[in-house]
KEPATI-296531 format. One record per residue (C-alpha): residue number from 1; x, y, z. Coordinates in Angstrom, 2 decimals. Layout:
N
<rec num="NUM" X="X" Y="Y" Z="Z"/>
...
This chain:
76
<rec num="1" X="0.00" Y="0.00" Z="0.00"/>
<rec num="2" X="2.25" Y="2.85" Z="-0.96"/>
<rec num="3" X="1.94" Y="6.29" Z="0.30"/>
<rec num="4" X="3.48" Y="9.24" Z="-1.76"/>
<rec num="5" X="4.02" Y="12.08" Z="0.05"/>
<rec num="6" X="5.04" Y="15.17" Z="-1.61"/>
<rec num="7" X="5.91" Y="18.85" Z="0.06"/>
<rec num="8" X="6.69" Y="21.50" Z="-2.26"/>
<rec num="9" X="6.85" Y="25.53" Z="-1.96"/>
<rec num="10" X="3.27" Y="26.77" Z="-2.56"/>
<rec num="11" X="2.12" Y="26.38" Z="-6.32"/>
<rec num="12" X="-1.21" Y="28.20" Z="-6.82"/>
<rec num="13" X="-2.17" Y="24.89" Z="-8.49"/>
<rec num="14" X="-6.40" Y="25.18" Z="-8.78"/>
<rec num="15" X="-8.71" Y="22.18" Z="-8.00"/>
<rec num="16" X="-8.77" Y="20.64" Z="-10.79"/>
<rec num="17" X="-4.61" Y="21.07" Z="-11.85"/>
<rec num="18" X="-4.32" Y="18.88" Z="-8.62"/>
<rec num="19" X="-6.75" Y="16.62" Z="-9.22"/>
<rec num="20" X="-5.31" Y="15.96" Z="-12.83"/>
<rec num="21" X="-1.78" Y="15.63" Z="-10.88"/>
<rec num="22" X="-2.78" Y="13.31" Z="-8.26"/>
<rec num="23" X="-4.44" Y="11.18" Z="-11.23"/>
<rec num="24" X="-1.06" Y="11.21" Z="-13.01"/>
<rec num="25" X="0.98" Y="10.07" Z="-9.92"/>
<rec num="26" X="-1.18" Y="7.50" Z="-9.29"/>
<rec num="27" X="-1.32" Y="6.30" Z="-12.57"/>
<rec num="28" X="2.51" Y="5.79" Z="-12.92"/>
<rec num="29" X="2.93" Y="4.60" Z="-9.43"/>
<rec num="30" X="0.36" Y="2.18" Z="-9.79"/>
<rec num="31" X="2.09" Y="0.91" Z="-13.19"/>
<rec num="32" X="5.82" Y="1.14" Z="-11.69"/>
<rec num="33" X="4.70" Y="-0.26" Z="-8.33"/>
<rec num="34" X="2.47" Y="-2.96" Z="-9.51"/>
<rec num="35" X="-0.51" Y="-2.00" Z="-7.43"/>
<rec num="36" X="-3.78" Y="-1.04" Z="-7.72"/>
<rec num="37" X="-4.63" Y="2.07" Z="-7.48"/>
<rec num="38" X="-7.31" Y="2.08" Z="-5.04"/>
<rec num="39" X="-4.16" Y="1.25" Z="-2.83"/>
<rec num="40" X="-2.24" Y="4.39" Z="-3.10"/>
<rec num="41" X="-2.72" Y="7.59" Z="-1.14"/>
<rec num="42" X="-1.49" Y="10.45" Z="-1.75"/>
<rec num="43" X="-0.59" Y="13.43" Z="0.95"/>
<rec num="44" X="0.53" Y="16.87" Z="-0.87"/>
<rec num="45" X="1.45" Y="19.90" Z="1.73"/>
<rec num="46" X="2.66" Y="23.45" Z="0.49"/>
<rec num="47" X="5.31" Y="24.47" Z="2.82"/>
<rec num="48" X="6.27" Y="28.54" Z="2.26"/>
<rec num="49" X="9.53" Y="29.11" Z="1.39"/>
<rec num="50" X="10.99" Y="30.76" Z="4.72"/>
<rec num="51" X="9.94" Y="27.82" Z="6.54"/>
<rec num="52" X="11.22" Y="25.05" Z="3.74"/>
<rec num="53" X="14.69" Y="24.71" Z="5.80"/>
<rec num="54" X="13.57" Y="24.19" Z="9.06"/>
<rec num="55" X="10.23" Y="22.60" Z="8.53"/>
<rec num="56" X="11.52" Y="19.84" Z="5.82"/>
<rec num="57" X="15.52" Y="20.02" Z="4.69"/>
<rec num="58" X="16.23" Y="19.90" Z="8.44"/>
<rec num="59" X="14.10" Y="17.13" Z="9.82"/>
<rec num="60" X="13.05" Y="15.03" Z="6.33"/>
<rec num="61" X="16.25" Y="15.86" Z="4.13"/>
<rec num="62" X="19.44" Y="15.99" Z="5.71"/>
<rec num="63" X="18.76" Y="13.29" Z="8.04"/>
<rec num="64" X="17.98" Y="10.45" Z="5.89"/>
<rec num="65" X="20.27" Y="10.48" Z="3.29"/>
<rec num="66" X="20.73" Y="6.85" Z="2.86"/>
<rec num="67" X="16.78" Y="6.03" Z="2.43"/>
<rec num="68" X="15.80" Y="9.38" Z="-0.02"/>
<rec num="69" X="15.38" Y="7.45" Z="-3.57"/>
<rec num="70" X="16.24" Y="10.78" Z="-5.17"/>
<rec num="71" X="18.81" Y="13.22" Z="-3.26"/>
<rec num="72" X="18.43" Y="16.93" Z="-2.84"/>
<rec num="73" X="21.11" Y="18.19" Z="-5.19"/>
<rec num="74" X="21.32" Y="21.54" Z="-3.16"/>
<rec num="75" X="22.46" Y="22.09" Z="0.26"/>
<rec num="76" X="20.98" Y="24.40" Z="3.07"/>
């Protein structure tokens, strides 16, 4: 049962532009994951940018390095 959970700086993004994303994501997770998709959840929290360091580089990032699938390719 995979949960995806993405933070990102605001994005103004209406309704239905995250709808249409969340469709997307679980479209290719489903496929890449081999799952259905009435398994997958999906959490999505804008986090402003003044608070991006302390809020989620600190605590998420920088201290799990060896599980992130992807790596931040900037530092903070």
């Amino acid at each position: 049962m995979p949960h995806i959970n993405i933070k990102c700086y605001p994005k103004g993004l209406s309704e239905q532009e995250l709808q249409a994303f969340a469709n997307d994501l679980t479209a290719f997770a489903s496929e890449r994951l081999n799952t259905p998709a009435e398994y997958i959840t999906i959490a999505y929290t804008e986090i402003p940018a003044e608070q991006w360091k302390e809020t989620v580089y600190d605590s998420e990032i920088k201290p799990n390095q060896d599980t992130l699938l992807r790596k931040a390719q900037y530092k903070m």
